[in-house]
N, C-alpha and C positions, 0 to 999 in steps of 0.2 A: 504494500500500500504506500503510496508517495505522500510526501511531507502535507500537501494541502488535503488529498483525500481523510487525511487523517483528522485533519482541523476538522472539514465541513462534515463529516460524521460525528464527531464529539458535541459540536454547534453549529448543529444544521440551521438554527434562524439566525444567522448572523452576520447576513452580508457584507457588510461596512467592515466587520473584522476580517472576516475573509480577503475582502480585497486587499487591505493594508498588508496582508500578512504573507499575501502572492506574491506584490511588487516585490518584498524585499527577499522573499525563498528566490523568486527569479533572479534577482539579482546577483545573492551569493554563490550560486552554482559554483562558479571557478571557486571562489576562496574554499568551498566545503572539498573541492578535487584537492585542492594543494595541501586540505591539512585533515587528513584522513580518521585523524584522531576526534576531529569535532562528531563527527556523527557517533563515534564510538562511544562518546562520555554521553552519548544523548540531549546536546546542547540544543537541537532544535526543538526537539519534543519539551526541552525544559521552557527556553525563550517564547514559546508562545502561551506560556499554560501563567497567568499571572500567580504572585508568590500570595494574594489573599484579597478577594471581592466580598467589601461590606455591602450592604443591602439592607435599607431600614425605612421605618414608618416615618415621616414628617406631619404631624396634627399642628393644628395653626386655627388661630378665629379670625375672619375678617370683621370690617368696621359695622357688618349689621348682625354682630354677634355669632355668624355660624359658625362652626367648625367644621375644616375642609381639611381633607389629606392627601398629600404627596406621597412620592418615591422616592428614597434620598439611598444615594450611591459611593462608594471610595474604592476604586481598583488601584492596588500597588501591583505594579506589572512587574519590576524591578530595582533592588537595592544594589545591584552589583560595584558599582561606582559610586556610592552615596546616597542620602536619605532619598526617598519618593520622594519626587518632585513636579506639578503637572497643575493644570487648572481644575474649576468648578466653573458650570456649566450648567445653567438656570433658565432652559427652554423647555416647549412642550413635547420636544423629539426627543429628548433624552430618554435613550432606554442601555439596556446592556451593552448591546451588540457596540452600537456608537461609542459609549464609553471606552470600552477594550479596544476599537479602534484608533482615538486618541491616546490611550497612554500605550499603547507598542509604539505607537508612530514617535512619541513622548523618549521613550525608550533613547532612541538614536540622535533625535534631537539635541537631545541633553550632553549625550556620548560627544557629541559635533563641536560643544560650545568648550570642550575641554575643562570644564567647570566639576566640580564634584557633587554629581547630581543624577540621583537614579530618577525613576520614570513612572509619574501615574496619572490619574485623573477622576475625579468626579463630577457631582452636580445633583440634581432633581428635574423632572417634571414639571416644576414648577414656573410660570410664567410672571415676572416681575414685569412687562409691557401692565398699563392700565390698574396696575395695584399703587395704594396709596401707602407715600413713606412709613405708617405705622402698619400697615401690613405686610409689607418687604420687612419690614425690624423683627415684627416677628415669627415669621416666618424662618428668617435668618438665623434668629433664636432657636428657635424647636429643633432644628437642622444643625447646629455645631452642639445641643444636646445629648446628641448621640454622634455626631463625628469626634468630640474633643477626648474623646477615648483612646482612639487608633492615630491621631498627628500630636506632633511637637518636633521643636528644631531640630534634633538629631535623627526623628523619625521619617515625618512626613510632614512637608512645606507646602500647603496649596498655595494658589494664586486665583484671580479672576477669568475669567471665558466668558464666553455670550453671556450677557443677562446679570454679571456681576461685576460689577466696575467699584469704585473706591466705595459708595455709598452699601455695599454688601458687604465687601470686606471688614468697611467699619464693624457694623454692628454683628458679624461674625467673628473679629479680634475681641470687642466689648462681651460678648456671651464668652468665648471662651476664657479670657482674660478673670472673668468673674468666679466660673469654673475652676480652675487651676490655681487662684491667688497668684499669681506668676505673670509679670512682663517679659516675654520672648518674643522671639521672630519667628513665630510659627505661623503666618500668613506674610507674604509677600501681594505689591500694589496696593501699600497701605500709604494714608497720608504721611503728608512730609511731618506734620507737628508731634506725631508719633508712629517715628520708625522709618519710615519709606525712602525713596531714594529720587533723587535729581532723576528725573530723565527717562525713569521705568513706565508713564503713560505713551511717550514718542517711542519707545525702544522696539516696540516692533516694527511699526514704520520706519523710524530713523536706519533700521537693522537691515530691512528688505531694497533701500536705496542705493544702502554701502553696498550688500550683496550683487544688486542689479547696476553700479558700478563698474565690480573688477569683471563679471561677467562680459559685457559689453565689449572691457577693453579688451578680454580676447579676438576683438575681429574688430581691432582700433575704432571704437563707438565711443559715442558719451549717450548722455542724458538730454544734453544740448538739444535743444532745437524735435526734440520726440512729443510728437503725440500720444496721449496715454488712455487707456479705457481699467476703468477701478468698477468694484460693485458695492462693498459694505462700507456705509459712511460713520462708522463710529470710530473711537480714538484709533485704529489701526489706520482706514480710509483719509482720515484731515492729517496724521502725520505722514503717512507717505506723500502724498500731497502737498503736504509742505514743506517736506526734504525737495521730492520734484521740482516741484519753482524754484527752491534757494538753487538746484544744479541745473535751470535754464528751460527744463521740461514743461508740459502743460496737461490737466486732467482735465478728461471733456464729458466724464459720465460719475454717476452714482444710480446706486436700484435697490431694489429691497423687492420681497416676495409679489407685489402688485406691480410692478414695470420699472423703467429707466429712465432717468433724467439724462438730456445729451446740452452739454451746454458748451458749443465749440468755441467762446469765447477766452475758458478755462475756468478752473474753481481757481478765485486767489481772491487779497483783498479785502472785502467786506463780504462776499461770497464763502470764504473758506470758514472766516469768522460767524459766517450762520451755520454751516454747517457741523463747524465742531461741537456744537453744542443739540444738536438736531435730535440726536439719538443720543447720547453720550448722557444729557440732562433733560431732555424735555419729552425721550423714547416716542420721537412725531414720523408719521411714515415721510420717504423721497420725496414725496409728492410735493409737498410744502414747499421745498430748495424751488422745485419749477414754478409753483405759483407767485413766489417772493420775485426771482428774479425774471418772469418770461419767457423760461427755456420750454423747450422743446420736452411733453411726457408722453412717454410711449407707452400703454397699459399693457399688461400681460406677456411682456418678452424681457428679454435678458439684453444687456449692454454688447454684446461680441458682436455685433451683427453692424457696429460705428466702426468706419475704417481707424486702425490708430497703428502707431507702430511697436506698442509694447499693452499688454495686455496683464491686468493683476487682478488677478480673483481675490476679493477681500472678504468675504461672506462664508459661505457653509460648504459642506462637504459634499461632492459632486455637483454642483453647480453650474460646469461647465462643460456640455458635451460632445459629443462626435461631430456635429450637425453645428455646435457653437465651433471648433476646432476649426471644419471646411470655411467658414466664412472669415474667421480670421485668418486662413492663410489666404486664401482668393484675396482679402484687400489689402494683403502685404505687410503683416503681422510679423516682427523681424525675433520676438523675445515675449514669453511667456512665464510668470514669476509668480509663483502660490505663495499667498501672506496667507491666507486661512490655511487650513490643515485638511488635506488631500479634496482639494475644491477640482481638478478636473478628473475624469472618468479616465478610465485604463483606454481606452480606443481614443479621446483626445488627446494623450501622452502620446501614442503610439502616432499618429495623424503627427504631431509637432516633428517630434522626431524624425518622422521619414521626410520632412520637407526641408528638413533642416534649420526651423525656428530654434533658437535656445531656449532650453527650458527647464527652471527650478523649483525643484520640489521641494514642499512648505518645510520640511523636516532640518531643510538645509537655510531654506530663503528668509522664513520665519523664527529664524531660533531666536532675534535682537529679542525678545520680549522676555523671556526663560535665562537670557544671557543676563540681563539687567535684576532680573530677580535672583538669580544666581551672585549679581554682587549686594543686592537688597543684604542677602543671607547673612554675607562677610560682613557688610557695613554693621548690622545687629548685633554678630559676633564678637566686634570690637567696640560698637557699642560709640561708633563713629560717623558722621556724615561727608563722604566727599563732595567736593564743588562739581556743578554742572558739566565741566570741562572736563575733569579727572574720568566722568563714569563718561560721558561720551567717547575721548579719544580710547576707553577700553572695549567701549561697544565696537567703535570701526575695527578695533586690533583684531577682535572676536571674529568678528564676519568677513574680513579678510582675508583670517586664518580659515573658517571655515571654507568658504572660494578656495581656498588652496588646497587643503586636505581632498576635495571632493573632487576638483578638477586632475590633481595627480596621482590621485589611488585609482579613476576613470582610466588614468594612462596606462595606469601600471598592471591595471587588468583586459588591456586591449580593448577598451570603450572609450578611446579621447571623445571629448565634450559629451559625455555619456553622463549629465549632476545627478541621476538618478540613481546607477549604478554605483557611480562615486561616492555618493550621503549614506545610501546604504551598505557597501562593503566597511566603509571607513566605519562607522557608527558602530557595525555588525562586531566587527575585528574587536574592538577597543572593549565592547560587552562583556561577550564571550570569553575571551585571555582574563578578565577581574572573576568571571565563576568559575574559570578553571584553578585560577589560583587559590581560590578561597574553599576550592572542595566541590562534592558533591553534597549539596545540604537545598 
């Protein structure tokens, strides 16, 4: 029975894991040839089976008194390299499958940023869109009720994902906080006034520009002078966007589940200044950005279908299909760059690929955000703040490095410009060598 037959027998409803878990078995083919020992310690059978998935009740009252119940999740995939470390993820899709696909993915990511940080992820079912601040609070409450058990800094470090931005965090630090008697750094994307870090709300955007950068410069590009097509316009979407402009580039869309804004003027401005706060504070659909300023709304389609020359899925997983793929190559799509976490489908990758678009996957494109919370962690540790400057020029060192590792381990396994192969062998390698060393346990 082959590696995946065996996954999708064990969890046959799992698509989203399943996929994740193809890309990267595909991938290591050669490195599993050259070290014949890995299969023999049973390293793949161990890497996909996570080390402990919580699974609990979240009871909650809204403001006319009900009580209403959730699903609340914590998958640690992997300690090999250091505590779990991964988001929570506070939408109404959240179910297992997606989870598990997020912290494998988690897994390499982390591996990538050279940071000491193993791989997980959570969340609920629960929808904070249309809830009011005292039922997001307690909600948030009920839910690190029964998470503040299984994390703490040397265990398990969450962060924010869809649906949990600073205002979650807070009051899931304050419940746990309460809990424990204890001030630590056991949540990252926490306010500056306590704990958090210069530059961790840009740091995935900031992260995916340096990335889409050194990219470029392999086939002497810039930024300069690019038209760009974005989808998710919350803090990931206004700082790429705003890296863009500072390196000369222009973003001419935003979308959300209801359709796309095309505004080939660019988002900058006082434009970019509405948007940041669009979603991020005021949770208002796209639609809005076009009615504010004039542009152009297209109901019920996706942004790929706008000529542009670099393409960035900033929103959900598969987002981006076969049928989105063909049309951006047809208008001369030169670069394809996932800031969300595995946003185009296995036949879009493959479509980019054979035309020879470049193309970066999130594990690798997206790491700025898990990079800056990775120094959140140190900052805590020492119990220190560095200036703006300090964790930025670490961010670009990070993303960089990561462009490098991914582009020459691609070489070194006979896939030049192959970032898929690259993210995943590199990521793969660096795992596996920390559980061999540590035993079989």
């Amino acid at each position: 029975m082959s590696e995946m037959q065996h996954v999708i027998q064990r969890d046959p409803h799992e698509p989203e894991f399943h996929q994740a878990v193809k890309e990267v078995v595909d991938s290591i083919r050669p490195v599993l040839e050259k070290n014949p020992q890995y299969r023999r310690l049973g390293i793949l059978e161990r890497i996909v089976e996570p080390e402990r998935v919580i699974m609990f009740r979240v009871p909650w009252v809204d403001d006319q008194g009900q009580v209403r119940v959730n699903r609340g999740y914590r998958v640690q995939m992997s300690s090999a390299i250091g505590p779990y470390k991964g988001g929570l993820r506070f939408h109404p899709s959240v179910k297992l499958s997606i989870l598990k696909f997020l912290a494998f993915e988690q897994v390499f990511k982390n591996a990538l940023t050279s940071l000491p940080m193993g791989g997980g992820k959570g969340g609920a079912d629960f929808d904070p869109k249309g809830k009011s601040d005292n039922e997001v609070m307690r909600f948030c409450q009920s839910f690190m009720l029964e998470l503040f058990r299984h994390v703490g800094p040397d265990t398990d470090v969450p962060a924010g994902d869809i649906g949990v931005g600073a205002r979650e965090i807070g009051y899931l630090f304050g419940m746990y906080k309460k809990l424990r008697n204890e001030f630590t750094g056991v949540l990252t994307g926490k306010s500056l006034n306590w704990g958090g870090s210069l530059i961790r709300p840009e740091a995935t955007g900031y992260g995916a520009a340096y990335f889409l950068e050194e990219m470029l410069a392999t086939r002497s590009e810039t930024i300069a002078g690019k038209t760009v097509a974005i989808s998710g316009y919350g803090n990931v979407g206004t700082y790429v966007t705003e890296k863009i402009n500072e390196l000369g580039g222009k973003v001419v869309t935003i979308a959300d589940e209801r359709g796309y804004v095309h505004d080939p003027d660019g988002i900058r401005g006082e434009k970019l200044q509405f948007m940041s706060s669009l979603w991020t504070v005021h949770r208002r659909p796209a639609k809005d950005y076009a009615d504010a300023f004039d542009c152009e709304w297209v109901p019920d389609r996706r942004p790929w279908e706008v000529p542009c020359d670099i393409a960035i899925p900033t929103a959900m997983e598969n987002e981006l299909d076969g049928s989105h793929a063909e049309a951006l190559v047809k208008n001369g799509c030169r670069a394809v760059l996932e800031v969300a976490n595995m946003p185009c489908t296995p036949e879009a990758v493959h479509l980019f690929q054979e035309h020879g678009v470049l193309f970066a996957p999130g594990k690798a494109a997206n790491a700025g955000g898990v990079s800056v919370s990775g120094l959140e962690m140190s900052q805590n540790s020492m119990r220190l703040n560095w200036p703006k400057e300090e964790v930025d020029r670490r961010l670009k060192g990070i993303m960089k490095n990561i462009h490098k590792m991914c582009k020459e381990t691609a070489e070194q396994y006979g896939s030049p410009g192959n970032y898929v192969v690259g993210a995943n062998i590199a990521g793969f390698v660096k795992v596996v060598d920390s559980m061999i060393d540590q035993g079989v346990v």
